[in-house]
C-alpha positions in Angstrom: 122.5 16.8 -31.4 122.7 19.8 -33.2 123.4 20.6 -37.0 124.6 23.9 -38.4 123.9 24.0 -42.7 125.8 27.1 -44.0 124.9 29.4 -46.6 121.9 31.0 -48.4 119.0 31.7 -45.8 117.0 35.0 -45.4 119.1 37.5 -43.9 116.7 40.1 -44.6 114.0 38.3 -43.6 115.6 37.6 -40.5 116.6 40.8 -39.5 113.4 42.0 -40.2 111.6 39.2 -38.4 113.4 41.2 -34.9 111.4 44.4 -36.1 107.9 42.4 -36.2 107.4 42.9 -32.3 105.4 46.1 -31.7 106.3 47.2 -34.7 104.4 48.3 -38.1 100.8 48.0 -39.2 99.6 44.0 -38.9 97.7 42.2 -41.5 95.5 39.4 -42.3 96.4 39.5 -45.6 100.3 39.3 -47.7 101.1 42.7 -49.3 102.2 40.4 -52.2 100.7 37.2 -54.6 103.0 34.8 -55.5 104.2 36.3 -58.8 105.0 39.3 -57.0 107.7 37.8 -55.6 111.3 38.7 -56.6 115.2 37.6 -55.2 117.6 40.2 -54.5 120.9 37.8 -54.2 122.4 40.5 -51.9 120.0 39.6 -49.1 121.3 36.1 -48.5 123.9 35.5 -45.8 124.1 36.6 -42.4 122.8 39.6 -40.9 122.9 41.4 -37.1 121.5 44.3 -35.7 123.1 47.6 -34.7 123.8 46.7 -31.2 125.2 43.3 -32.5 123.2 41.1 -29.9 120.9 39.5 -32.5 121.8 37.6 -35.9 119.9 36.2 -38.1 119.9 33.8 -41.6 118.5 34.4 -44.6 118.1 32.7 -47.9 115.1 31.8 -50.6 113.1 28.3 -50.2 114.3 27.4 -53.4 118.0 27.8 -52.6 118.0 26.3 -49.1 116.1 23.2 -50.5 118.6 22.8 -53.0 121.4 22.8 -50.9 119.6 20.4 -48.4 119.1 18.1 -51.4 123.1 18.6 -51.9 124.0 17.6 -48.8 121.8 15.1 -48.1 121.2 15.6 -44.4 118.1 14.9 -41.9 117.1 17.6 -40.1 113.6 18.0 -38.9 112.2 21.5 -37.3 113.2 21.9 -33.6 110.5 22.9 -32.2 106.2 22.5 -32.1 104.2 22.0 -34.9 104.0 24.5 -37.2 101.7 25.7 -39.6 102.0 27.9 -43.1 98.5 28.6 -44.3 96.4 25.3 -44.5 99.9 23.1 -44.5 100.3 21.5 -41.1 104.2 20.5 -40.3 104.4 18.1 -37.1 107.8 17.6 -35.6 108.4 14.4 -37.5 108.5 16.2 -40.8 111.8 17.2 -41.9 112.8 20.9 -43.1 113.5 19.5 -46.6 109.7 19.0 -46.7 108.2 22.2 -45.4 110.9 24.0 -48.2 109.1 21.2 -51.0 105.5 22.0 -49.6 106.2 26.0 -49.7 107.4 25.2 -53.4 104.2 23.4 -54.2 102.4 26.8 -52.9 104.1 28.7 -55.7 106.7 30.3 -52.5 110.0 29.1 -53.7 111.3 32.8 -54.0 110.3 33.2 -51.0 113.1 34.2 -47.8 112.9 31.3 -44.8 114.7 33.5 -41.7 115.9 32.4 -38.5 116.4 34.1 -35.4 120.3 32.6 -34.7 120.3 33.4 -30.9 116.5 31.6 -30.7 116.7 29.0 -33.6 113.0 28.3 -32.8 111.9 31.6 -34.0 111.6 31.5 -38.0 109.8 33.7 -40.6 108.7 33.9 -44.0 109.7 37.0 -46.0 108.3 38.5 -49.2 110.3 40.8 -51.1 108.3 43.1 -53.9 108.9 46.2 -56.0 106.2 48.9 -56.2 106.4 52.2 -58.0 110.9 51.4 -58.2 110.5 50.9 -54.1 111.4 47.6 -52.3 108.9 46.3 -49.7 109.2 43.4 -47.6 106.3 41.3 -45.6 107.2 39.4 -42.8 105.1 36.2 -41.3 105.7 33.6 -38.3 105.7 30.0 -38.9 105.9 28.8 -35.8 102.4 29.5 -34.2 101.9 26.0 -34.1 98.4 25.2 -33.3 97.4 27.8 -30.8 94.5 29.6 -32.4 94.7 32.7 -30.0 98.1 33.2 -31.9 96.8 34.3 -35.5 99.8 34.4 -38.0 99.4 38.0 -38.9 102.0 40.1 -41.7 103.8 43.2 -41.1 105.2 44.7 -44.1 107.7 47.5 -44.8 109.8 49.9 -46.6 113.1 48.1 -47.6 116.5 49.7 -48.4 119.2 48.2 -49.4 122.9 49.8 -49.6 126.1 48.2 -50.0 126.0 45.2 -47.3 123.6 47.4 -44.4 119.7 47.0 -45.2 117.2 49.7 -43.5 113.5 49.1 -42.9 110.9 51.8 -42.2 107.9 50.8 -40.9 104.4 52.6 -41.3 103.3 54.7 -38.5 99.9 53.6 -36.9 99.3 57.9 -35.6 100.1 58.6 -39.7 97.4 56.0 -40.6 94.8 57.0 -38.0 95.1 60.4 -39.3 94.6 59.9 -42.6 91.4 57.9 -41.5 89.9 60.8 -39.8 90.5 63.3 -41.5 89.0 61.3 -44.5 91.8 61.3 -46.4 92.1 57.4 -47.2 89.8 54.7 -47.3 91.2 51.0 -46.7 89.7 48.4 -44.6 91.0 48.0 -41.2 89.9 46.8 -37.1 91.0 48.4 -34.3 91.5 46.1 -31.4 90.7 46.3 -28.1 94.5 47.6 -27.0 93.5 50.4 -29.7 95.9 49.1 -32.6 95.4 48.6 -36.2 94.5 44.9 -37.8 94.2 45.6 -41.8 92.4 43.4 -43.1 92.1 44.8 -47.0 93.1 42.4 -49.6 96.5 42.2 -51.5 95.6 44.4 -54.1 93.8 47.1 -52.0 97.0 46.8 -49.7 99.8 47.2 -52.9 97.3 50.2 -54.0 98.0 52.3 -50.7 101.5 51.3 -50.3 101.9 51.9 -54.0 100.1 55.7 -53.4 101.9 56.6 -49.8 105.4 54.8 -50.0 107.1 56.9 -52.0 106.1 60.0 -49.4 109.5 61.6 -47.4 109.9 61.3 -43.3 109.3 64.5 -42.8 105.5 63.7 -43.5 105.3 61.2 -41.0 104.3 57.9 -42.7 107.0 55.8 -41.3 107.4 55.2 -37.5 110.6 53.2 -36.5 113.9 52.3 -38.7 116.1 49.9 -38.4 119.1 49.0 -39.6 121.1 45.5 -39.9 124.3 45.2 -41.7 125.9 42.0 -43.3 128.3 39.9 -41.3 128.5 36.9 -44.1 127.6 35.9 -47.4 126.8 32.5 -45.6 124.0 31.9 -43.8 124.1 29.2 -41.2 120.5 27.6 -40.2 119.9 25.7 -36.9 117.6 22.7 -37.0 117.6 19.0 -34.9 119.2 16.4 -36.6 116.4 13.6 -37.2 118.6 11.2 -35.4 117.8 9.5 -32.2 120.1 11.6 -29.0 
């Protein structure tokens, strides 16, 4: 049996959870700390893509655990184990403890997003201001326990306007010539299908977003956009009740 919980989930963090495949830059490490965290109440709700085919939710831990607490309900994650950093949640742990756990982390301003048209498919978000620019960083949390899946982020440029949200992501080609033409040092891999992994820490990473964020298309810094627009200020989240079927 299936249970629907309405309102606050991350939208944005949803809709920018469909951008995470193939593309952006991946990284080992957040583009944000914990206090770097901030809410925009305009993200929560319901958001779909251009074409209309995909929808997701969006809202903060903290106000999706609240209204869990309100209404009371079981619901436990519907699908494998999942893990967020060292915190292991098996499938008999129920959402209102994952949200309680990423609290305990210091995440409660964090977005939770779910992919509405595959509820298994759900995402952390991390919204931060740098230099009067929004960036958000997207991560899986359903990798389970599959080690040749590695939880990588993916972070971009965030703009919000009236109830549509565009993201820009950063253009491997931009980065690679900046590399060898000398022009920036950060620390990076290149893998074996000849894409970047960063793996410079937080503050090296806020440091060259902070530098090359602000720079205009035309210079080539940003590869695809995207753009999602806001169905409802409700956002519905899909989990399996913790009741026997």
């Amino acid at each position: 049996m299936k249970i629907t919980t309405h309102h606050l989930l991350m939208t944005l963090s949803a809709a920018a959870l469909l951008i995470l495949t193939g593309c952006g830059i991946p990284s080992v490490h957040p583009l944000y700390e914990q206090e770097d965290l901030i809410v925009d109440e305009n993200l929560t709700g319901t958001w779909e893509n251009e074409s209309g085919e995909t929808r997701y939710a969006v809202m903060t831990v903290t106000d999706l655990k609240k209204k869990l607490e309100q209404t009371n309900e079981d619901m436990v994650l519907p699908y494998d184990p999942v893990v967020v950093d060292d915190m292991e949640i098996s499938m008999d742990d129920n959402v209102l403890g994952l949200l309680e756990g990423l609290e305990e982390k210091g995440l409660g301003n964090i977005y939770l997003v779910q992919n509405l048209g595959k509820p298994e498919n759900v995402y952390l978000a991390g919204l931060i201001e740098l230099n009067s620019g929004y960036y958000i960083d997207f991560t899986v949390i359903d990798v389970g326990a599959d080690v040749f899946r590695f939880p990588v982020h993916i972070f971009m440029k965030a703009t919000v306007e009236n109830d549509e949200i565009r993201f820009d992501s950063f253009s491997e080609e931009w980065l690679m010539g900046l590399i060898k033409n000398r022009q920036v040092r950060i620390n990076y891999e290149m893998t074996d299908f000849e894409r970047f992994l960063l793996t410079a820490g937080t503050d090296e990473l806020q440091k060259f977003v902070g530098k090359y964020g602000d720079m205009s298309e035309d210079e080539g810094i940003y590869g695809n956009s995207f753009t999602y627009r806001k169905v409802s200020a409700d956002a519905e989240f899909i989990y399996d009740s913790g009741e026997a079927e």
